[in-house]
C-alpha positions as a printed NumPy array, in Angstrom:
array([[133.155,  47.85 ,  94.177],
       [129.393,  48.502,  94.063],
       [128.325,  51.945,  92.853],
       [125.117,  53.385,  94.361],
       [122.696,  54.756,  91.423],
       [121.127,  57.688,  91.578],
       [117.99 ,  58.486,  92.748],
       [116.404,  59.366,  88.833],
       [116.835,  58.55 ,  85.21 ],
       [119.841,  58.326,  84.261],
       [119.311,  59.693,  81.218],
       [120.561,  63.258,  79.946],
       [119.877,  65.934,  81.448],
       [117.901,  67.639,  78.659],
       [115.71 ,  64.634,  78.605],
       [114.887,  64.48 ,  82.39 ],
       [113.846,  68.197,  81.921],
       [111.294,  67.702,  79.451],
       [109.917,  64.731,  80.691],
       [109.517,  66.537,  83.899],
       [108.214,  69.877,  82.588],
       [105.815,  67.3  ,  80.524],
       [104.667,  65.339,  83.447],
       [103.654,  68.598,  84.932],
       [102.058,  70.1  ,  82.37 ],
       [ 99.756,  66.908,  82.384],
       [ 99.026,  67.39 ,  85.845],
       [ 97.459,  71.014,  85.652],
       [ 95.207,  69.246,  82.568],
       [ 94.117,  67.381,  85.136],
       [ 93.251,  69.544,  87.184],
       [ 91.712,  71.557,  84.7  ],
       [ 89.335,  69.158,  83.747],
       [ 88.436,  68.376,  87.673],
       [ 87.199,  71.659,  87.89 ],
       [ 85.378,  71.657,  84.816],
       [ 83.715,  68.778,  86.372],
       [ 83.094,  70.156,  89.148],
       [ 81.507,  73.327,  87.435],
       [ 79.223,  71.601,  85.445],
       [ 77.282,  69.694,  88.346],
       [ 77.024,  73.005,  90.527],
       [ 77.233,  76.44 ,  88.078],
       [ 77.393,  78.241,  91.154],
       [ 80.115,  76.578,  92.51 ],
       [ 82.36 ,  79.669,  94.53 ],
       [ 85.832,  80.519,  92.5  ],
       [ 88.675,  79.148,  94.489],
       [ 90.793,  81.   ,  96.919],
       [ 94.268,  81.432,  95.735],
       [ 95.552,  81.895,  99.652],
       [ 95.881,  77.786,  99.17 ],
       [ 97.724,  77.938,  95.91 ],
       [100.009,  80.721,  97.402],
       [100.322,  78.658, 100.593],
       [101.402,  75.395,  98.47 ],
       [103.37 ,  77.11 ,  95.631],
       [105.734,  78.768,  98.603],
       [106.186,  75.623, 100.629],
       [107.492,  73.893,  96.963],
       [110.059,  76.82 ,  96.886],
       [111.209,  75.777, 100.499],
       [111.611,  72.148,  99.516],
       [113.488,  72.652,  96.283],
       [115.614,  75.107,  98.313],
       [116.105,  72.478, 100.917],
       [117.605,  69.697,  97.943],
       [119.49 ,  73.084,  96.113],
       [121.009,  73.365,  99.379],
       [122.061,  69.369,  99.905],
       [123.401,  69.2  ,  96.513],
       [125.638,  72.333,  96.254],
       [127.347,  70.963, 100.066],
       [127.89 ,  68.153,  98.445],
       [129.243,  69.469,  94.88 ],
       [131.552,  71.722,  97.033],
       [132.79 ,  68.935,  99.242],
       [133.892,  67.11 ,  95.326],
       [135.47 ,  70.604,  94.615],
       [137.676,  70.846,  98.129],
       [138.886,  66.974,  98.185],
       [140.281,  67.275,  94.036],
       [142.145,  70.567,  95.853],
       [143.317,  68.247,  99.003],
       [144.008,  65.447,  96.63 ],
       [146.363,  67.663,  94.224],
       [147.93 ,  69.186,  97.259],
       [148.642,  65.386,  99.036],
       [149.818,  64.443,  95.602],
       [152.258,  67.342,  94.548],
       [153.641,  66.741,  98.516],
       [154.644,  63.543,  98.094],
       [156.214,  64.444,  94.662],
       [158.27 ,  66.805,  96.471],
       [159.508,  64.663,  99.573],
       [160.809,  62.33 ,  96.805],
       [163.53 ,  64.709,  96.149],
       [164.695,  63.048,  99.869],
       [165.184,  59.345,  98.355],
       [168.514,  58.31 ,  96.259],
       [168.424,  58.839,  92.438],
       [166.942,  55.39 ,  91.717],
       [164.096,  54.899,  94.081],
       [163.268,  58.754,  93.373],
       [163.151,  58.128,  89.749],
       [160.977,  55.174,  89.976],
       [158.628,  56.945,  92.797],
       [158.097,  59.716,  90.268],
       [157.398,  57.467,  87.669],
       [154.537,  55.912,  89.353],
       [153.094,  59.286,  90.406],
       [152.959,  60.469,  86.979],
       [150.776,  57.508,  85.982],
       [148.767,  58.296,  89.132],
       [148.289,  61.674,  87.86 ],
       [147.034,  61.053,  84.82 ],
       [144.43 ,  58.447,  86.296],
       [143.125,  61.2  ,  89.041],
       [142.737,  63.067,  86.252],
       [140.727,  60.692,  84.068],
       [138.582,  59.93 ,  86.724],
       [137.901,  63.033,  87.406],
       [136.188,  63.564,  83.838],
       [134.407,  60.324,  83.76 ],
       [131.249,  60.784,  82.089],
       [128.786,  57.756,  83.349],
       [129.157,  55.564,  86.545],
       [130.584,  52.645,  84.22 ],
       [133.691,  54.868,  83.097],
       [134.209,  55.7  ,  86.874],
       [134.571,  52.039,  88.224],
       [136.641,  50.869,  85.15 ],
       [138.976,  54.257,  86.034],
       [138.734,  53.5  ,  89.568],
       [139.694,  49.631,  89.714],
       [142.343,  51.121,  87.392],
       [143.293,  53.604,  90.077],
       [143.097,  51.014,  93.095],
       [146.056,  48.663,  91.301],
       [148.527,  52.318,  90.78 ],
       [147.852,  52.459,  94.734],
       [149.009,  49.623,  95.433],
       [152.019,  50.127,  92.858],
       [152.428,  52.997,  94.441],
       [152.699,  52.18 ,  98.256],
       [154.835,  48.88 ,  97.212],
       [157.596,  51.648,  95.596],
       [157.08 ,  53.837,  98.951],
       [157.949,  50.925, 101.043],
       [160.662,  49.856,  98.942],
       [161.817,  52.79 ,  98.527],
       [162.258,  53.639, 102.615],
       [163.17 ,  50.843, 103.613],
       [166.77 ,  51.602, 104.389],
       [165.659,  53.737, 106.997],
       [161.629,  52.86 , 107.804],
       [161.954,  54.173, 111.22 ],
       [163.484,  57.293, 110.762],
       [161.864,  60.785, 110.275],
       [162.376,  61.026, 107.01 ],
       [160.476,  57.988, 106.385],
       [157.412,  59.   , 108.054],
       [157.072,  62.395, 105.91 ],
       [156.595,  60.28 , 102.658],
       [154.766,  57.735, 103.621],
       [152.067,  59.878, 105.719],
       [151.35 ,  62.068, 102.6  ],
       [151.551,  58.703, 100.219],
       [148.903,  57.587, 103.063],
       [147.067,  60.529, 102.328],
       [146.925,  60.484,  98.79 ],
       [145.262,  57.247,  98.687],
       [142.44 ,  58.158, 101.834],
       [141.525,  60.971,  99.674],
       [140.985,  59.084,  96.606],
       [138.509,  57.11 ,  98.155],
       [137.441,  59.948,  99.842],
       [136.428,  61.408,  96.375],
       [134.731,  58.043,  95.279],
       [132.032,  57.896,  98.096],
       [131.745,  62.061,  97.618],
       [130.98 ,  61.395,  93.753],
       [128.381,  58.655,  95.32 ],
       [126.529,  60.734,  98.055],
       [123.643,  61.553,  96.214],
       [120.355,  62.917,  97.311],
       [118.563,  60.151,  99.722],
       [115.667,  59.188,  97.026],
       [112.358,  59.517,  99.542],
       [113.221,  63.481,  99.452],
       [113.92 ,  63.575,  95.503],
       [110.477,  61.535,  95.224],
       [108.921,  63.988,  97.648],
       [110.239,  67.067,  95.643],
       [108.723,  65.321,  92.777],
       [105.444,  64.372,  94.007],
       [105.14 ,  67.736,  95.579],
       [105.869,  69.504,  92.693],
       [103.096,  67.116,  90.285],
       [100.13 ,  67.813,  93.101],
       [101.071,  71.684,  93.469],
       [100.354,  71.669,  89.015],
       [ 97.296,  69.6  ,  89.425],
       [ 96.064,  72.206,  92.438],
       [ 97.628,  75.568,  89.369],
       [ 95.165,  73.882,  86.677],
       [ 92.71 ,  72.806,  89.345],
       [ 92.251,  76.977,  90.832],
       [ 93.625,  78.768,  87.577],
       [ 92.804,  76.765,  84.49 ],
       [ 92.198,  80.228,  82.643],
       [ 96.274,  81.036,  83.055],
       [ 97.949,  78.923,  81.242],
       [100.692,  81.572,  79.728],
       [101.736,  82.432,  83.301],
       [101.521,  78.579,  84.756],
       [103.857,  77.667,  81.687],
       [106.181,  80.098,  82.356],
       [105.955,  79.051,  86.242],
       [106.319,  75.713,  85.236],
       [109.495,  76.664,  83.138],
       [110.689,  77.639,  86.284],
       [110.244,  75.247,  88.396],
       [112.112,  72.861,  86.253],
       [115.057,  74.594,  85.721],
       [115.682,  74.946,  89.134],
       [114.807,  70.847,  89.727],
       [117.249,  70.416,  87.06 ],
       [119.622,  72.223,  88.461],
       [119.758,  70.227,  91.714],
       [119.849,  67.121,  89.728],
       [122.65 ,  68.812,  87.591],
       [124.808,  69.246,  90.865],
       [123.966,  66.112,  92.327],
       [124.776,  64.122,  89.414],
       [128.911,  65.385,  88.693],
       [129.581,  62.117,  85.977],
       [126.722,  62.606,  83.689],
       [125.672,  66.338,  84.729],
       [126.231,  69.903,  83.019],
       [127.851,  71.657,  86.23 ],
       [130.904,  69.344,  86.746],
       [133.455,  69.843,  89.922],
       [136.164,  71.955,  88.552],
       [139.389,  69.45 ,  87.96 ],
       [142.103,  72.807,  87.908],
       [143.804,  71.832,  90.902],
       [144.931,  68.174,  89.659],
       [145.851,  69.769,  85.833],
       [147.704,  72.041,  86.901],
       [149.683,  69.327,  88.726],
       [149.685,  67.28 ,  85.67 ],
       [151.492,  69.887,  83.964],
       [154.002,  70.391,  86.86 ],
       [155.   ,  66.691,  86.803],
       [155.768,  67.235,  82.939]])
């Protein structure tokens, strides 16, 4: 299985942060030193209207609101399938109480291992660790649907049948479910935009207000926490914010 990178570094977070806030303190020197071009071939050149700057600054707001907005529907999508996963998970646990002694003992004994592999993947910390835990995770399905099969198939047509293998079904749809979720990144032309957007609105801070640069630091403080931030969200291996993973310990612990 083929992972899809992000659209950034990947390199910690702390790093992409400072490199960023660097990048754009670079671009208001530049723009600085444009307009102290600019006033030395015409000393009477006009001081520059700030409606521009205003008019710029507030459309980079909208557009990192815009990506804040992608990335926290897509960290709470992550969040809602580890609930639907635990729930399809402790279900079929249950229904297992409807098989004989032996199959049920050997179903359960699969599940637990399933468990703990839901689990791991769930705090994988780099796209490597989540295909290794996820190959790992694609074998236990098929473990596990073999046992289901086996362990119905006394009566595969019957009612009872159906109930465990629809949620054992389930189980496994939302597993891969949570793979392509943990993959659905920001599309890379609007992260590039953000960025771009971002660089030219500190070129146009040092280019109209080269005499603030207390306030434009602090603004430019700003303006990278809340880009990290978005990449924090979008990024749930490697990130700060990570999708809560209550739902599937607190199953683990059941199981025990």
């Amino acid at each position: 299985m083929d992972f899809i990178a992000p659209p950034y570094p990947n390199l910690p977070m702390v790093l992409v942060s400072l490199l960023f806030f660097i990048v754009l303190v670079i671009a208001r020197e530049i723009g600085a030193w444009l307009r102290r071009k600019v006033e030395q071939r015409n000393p009477d050149v006009e001081e520059s209207d700030t409606f521009a700057l205003s008019a710029v600054l507030g459309l980079l707001a909208l557009l990192i609101g815009f990506t804040f907005s992608l990335a926290l529907q897509r960290y709470d999508a992550r969040r809602e399938l580890v609930i639907a996963e635990a729930n399809a998970i402790g279900t079929t646990w249950l229904r297992a109480d409807l098989l004989e002694a032996g199959p049920r003992q050997q179903l359960r004994q699969v599940l637990r291992r399933y468990v703990d592999n839901r689990v791991a993947f769930g705090a994988a910390k780099d796209a490597d660790e989540e295909l290794r835990i996820y190959q790992q995770t694609t074998a236990l399905q098929g473990e596990l649907w073999g046992t289901v099969v086996a362990a119905t198939g006394a009566f595969r047509t019957t009612p009872l049948a159906s109930l465990l293998v629809s949620t054992t079904n389930d189980s496994i749809d939302l597993a891969a479910s949570r793979i392509a979720t943990r993959q659905a990144h920001i599309p890379v032309r609007i992260m590039r935009i953000l960025v771009l957007y971002a660089v030219m609105a500190a070129g146009m801070v040092g280019y109209q207000q080269r005499r603030q640069r207390q306030s434009s630091m602090l603004m430019f403080v700003l303006i990278t926490l809340a880009v990290a931030l978005v990449i924090d969200l979008d990024n749930p291996a490697a990130g700060w914010i990570s999708v809560p993973q209550t739902p599937m310990l607190d199953l683990q612990q059941s199981l025990d």
